[in-house]
N, C-alpha and C positions, 0 to 999 in steps of 0.2 A: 226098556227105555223109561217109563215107569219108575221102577226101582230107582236109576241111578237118577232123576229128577228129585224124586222122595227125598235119596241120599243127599246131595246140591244143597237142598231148600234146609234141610237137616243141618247140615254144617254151616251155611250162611247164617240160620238163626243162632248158633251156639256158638259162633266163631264173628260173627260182625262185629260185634264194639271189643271185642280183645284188637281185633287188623285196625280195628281204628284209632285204638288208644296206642298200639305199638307203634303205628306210623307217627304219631301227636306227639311223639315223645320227638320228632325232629322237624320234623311239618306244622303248617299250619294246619286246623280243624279241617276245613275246607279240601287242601290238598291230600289229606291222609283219609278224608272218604273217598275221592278220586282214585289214591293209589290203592284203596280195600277194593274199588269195582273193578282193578283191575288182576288185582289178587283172586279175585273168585273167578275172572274169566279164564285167568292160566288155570284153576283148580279143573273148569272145566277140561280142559285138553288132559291132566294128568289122575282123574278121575277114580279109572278102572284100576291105576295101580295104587293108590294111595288105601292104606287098612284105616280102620276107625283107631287104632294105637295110635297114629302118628301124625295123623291130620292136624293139630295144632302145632306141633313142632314145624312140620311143613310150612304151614302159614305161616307161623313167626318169621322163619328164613328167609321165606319166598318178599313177606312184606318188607324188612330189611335191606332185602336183593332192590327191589324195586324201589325204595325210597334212595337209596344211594344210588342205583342207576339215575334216577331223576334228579339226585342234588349235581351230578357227575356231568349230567347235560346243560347244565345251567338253569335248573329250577331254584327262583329266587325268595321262595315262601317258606323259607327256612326258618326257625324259631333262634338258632342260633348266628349270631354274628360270624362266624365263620366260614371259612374255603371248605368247600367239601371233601374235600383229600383231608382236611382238619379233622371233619366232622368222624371219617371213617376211620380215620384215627382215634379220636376219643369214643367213639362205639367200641372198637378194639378193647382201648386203655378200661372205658369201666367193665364191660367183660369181664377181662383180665384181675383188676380188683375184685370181682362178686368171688371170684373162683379161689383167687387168694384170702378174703374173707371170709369164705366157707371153711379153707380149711384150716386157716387160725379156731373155727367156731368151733367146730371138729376137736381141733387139740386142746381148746379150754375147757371143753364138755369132758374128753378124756383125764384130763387132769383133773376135773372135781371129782369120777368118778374113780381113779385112783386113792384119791386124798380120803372118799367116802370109805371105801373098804378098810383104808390104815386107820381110820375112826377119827379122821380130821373133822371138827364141824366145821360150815359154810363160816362161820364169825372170824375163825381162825386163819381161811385164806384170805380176808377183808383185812383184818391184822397186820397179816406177811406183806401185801402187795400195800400198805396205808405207811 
């Protein structure tokens, strides 16, 4: 019992102001500490199977989970002007963007790297694209 408290107090301190800053990104300050205590109580009940790999990913999800179940019940301390089916929507939509911006990021990193072997210099692709 020990051990898994140790573990608890271990992830609350490495893990509190990310669950609060994630929730802040749709909440208010106020309510995204609300929803991180209650983020760490569900950690409690799922505890013994979560590994130290995964424990933030979890969080993020689980805070996610828990801030849209709350905009979904009619929690009014929303930062954005929106319906919350809006809200879950545009989580979605930039989602969607980061993933499609990575792998544009991806193909422009591959393509300087191509151009570097053919003995393009950087000036050169500034040129082509200007």
């Amino acid at each position: 019992m020990n051990q898994e408290l140790d573990r608890f107090t271990k992830y609350v301190n490495l893990y509190q102001k990310l669950v609060i800053a994630v929730a802040a990104k749709t909440v208010d300050h106020q309510t995204a500490e609300d929803i991180a205590q209650d983020v760490f109580l569900k950690m409690l009940d799922y505890l013994e199977y979560l590994k130290d790999e995964t424990v933030r990913a979890w969080l993020i999800v689980v805070t996610k989970n828990l801030v849209t179940d709350y905009l979904k019940k009619g929690g009014n301390n929303s930062i954005y002007p929106m319906e919350p089916e809006s809200i879950a929507e545009h989580i979605v939509n930039t989602f969607d963007f980061l993933i499609a911006f990575d792998d544009l990021l991806i193909a422009f990193l591959d393509f300087f790297q191509v151009g570097y072997h053919l003995g393009i210099q950087v000036y050169d692709f500034f040129i082509f694209f200007y």
